[in-house]
N, C-alpha and C positions, 0 to 999 in steps of 0.2 A: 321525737321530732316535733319539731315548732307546728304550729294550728295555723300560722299566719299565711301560708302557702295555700289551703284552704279557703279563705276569706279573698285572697290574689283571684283564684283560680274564678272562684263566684263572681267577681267584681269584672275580671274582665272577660266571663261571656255574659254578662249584661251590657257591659260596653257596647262590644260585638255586634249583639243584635239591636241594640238602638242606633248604630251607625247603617249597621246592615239595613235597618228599615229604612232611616232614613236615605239611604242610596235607593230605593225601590221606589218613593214618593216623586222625589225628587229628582234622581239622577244624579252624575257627576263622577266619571271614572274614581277620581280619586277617591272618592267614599269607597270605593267597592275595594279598595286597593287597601285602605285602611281598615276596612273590614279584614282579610286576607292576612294582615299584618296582626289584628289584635288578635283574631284565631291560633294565630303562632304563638302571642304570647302568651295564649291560655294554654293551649296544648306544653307550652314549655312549666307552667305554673302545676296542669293536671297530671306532668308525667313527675314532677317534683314529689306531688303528695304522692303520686303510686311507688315512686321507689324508697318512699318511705315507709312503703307498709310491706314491700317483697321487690326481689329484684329478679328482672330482666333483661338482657343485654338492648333486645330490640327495644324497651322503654329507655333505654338510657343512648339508645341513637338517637330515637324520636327527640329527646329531650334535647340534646345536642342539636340537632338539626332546626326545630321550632327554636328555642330560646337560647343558643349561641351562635346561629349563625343568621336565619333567615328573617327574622323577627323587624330587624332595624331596617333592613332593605328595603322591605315591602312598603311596612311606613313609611320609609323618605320617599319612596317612588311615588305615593298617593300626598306628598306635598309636592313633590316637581312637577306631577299633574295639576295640583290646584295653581299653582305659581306660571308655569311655563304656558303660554296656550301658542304661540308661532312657533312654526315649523315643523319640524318632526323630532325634537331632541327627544319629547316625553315620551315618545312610542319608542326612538331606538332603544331608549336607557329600560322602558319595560322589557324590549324583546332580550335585550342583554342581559337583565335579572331574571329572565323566565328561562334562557340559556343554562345561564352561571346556576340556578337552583337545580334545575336538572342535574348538572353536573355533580352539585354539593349532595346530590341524594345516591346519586350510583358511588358517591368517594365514600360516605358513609355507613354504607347499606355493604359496601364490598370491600370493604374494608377490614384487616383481620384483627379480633380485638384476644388482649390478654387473659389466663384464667384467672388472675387476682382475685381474691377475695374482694367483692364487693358490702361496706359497711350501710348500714339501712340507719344505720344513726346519724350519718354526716351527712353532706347536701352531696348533689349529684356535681355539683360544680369545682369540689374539692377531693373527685376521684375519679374525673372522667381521661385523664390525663394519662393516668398509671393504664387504663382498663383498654380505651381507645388506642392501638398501635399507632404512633409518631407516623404523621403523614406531611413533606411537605406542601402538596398540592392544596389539600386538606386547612392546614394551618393559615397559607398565603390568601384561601378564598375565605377564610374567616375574620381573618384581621383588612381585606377587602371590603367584605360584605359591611361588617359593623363600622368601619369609619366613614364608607358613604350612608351610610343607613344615616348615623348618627348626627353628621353634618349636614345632611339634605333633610330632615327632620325638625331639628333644635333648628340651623340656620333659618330653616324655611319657616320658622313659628315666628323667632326675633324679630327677622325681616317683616313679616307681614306687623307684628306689634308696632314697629320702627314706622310704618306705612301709616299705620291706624294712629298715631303718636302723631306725626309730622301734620295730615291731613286733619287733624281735631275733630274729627268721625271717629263712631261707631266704637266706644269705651270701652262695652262690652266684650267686641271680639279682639282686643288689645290686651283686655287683662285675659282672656281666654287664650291667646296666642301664648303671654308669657308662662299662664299655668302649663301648658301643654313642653313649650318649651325645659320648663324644670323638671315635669315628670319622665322627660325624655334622658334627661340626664341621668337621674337617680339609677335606674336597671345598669346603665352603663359602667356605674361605680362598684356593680355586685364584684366583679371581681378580686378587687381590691379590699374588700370589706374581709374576704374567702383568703385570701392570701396572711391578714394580719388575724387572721382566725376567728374572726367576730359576725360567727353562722345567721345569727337573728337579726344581726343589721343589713347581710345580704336580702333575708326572705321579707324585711324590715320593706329593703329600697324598694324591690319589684312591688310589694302592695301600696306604698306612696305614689312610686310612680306610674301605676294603672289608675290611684285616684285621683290624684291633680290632672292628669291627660282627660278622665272622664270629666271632672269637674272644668276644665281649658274648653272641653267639646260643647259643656252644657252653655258655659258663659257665651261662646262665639256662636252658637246654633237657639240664640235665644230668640223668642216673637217680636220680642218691644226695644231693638238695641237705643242705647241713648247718646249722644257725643258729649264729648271730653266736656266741654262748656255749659251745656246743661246739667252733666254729674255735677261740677263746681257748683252750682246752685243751689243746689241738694243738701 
């Protein structure tokens, strides 16, 4: 098995808890929500390296459950918190994802899964399919979960760069926005990577895209931001 799932897993519970802290200084739901989110991706990166060293079924739910289903949600909720502040959209659309996860834990927890030989050499992503009983419930809140995850996310990073762009403030959290933006993309492509059988560009994208997201965080969460016209200067 590839090392790079490893180096994923380290990276992003450092992530983690420098968001984590900084929601505890600071404040600001969304932190906490991103925090919530990067813990999925690491639990999806930490059950990666364990079923590459022995297999479980309940690690390969876990796995499924953090890093294909719940992972993109959480994050995009903790941008529709930073973005949205009228009304109550950000709290319905939490109570709705705190719902819907519920859900997605009793669908996969109670779920009957196959005896298939489980392979310790391929990724969990390339044999979760055969192993996991066909569920449609199951399939419709997954390909749910990740296309709001992914476009309340990415959109909500662009959008804010587009903002920091138009208004010639704060360069910093622009080029932070678009890093976070591209790291958001890359996990999303693992599938695709898994399909055309090119294992290490999957375990490839999740480790890029935990480090541009941390490096998008460090840029936009920096002490000395500087505007677009003063960077020119430079």
């Amino acid at each position: 098995m590839s090392y790079i799932p490893y180096l994923s897993t380290l990276i992003t519970f450092i992530f983690t808890i420098a968001v984590f802290m900084r929601y505890l200084r600071h404040g600001g739901i969304h932190l906490l929500f991103w925090s919530i989110g990067l813990l999925l991706y690491g639990l999806g990166t930490l059950t990666e390296v364990l079923l590459g060293i022995s297999y479980h079924i309940v690690l390969l739910k876990i796995w499924y459950l953090s890093g294909a289903m719940l992972t993109a949600a959480w994050l995009g909720t903790g941008t529709v918190h930073l973005l949205i502040h009228k009304g109550r959209i950000a709290q319905i659309i939490t109570w709705v994802l705190v719902i819907v996860s519920g859900l997605s834990i009793v669908l996969v927890f109670m779920g009957p899964s196959s005896s298939i030989a489980y392979d310790i050499t391929r990724p969990a992503s390339a044999q979760y399919a055969s192993i996991l009983t066909s569920s449609s419930p199951r399939i419709i809140l997954t390909i749910l979960l990740n296309t709001y995850g992914t476009l309340a996310l990415v959109g909500g990073a662009l959008y804010s760069a587009f903002l920091f762009w138009r208004k010639k403030v704060l360069a910093n959290r622009m080029v932070g926005n678009i890093f976070i933006a591209a790291g958001a993309l890359l996990p999303a492509m693992g599938g695709s990577f898994v399909k055309a059988g090119l294992v290490d560009l999957l375990y490839l994208s999740e480790l890029l895209g935990v480090v541009l997201m941390f490096i998008g965080f460090l840029l936009a969460t920096a002490p000395q931001p500087q505007s677009l016209s003063s960077a020119r200067t430079k």
